[in-house]
N, C-alpha and C positions, 0 to 999 in steps of 0.2 A: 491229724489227717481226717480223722474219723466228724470232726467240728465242722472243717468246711465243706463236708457232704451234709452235714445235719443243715447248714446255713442255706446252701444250693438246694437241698430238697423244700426248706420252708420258702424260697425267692419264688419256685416254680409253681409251689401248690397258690401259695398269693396271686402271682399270676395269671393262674387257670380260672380260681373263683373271680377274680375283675373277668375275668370274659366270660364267663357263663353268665354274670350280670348285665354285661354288656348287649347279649345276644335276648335276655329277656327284656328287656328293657323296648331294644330294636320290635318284639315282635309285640308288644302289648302296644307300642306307638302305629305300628303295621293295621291292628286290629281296631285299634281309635279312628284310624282313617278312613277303615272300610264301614266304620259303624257310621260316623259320618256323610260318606257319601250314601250310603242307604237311606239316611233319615233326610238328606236330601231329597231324594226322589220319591218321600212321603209324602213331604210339603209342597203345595203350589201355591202360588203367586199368580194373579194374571187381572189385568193388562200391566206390561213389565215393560215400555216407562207405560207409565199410568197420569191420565190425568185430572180425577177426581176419586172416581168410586174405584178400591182396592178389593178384591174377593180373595181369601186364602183359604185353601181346602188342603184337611189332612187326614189319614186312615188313623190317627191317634185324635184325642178331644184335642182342642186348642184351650187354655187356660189364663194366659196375655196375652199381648202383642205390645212391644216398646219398639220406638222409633227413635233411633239417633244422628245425630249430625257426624260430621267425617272427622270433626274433633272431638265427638264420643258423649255432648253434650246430650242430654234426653229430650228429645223435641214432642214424643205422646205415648200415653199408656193405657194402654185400653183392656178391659178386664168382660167383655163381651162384644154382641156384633161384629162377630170377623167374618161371618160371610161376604159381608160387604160395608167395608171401613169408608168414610165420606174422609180424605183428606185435602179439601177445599183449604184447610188453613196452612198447609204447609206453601213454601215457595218453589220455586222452579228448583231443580238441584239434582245432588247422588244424594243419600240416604241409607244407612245401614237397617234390616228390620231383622229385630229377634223373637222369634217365635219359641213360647213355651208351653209345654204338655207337662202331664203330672209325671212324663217317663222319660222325658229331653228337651233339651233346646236347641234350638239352631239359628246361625245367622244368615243372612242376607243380604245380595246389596238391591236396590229400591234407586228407580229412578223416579222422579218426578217433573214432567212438561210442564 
């Protein structure tokens, strides 16, 4: 008798610890989103479609800027002048743009007329 309480107590405490994993998990995913939408509203973009000169400002340094196509191919990499990017070589399109600091990155999406 005394067996299937030991068995029933180790089922519950198993259990317990997958949910208390479960609910950190939930809240460090919670905390990713909000640290993201913040680092959002760091970075600006503008004019957004754009269709030449790109200006991106951010209260952190800017460090690149890569640019990719919608199939993730790398279309430019740029390691200075972000104030104002000349993307004259790009075509008409959508465009994803990742912007990197020494402290984050973030993505984008980048239209171009």
């Amino acid at each position: 008798m005394m067996k299937k309480y030991v068995i029933l107590f180790f089922l519950l405490f198993i259990a317990g610890v997958g949910a208390i994993y479960a609910q950190e998990d939930t809240v460090k995913n919670t905390s990713q989103a909000i640290d993201n939408f913040v680092l959002n509203q760091e970075v600006s973009m503008y004019p957004n479609p754009v269709e030449r000169y790109l200006t991106i400002r951010s209260t952190q340094p800017i460090t690149r800027v890569q640019i990719f196509s919608l199939l993730g191919d790398l279309i430019m990499d740029e390691n200075k002048n972000f104030n104002r990017m000349d993307l004259y070589r790009l075509n008409s399109g959508i465009y994803m743009i990742k912007i990197h600091s020494n402290q984050f990155h973030i993505t984008k999406k980048l239209v171009k007329k």
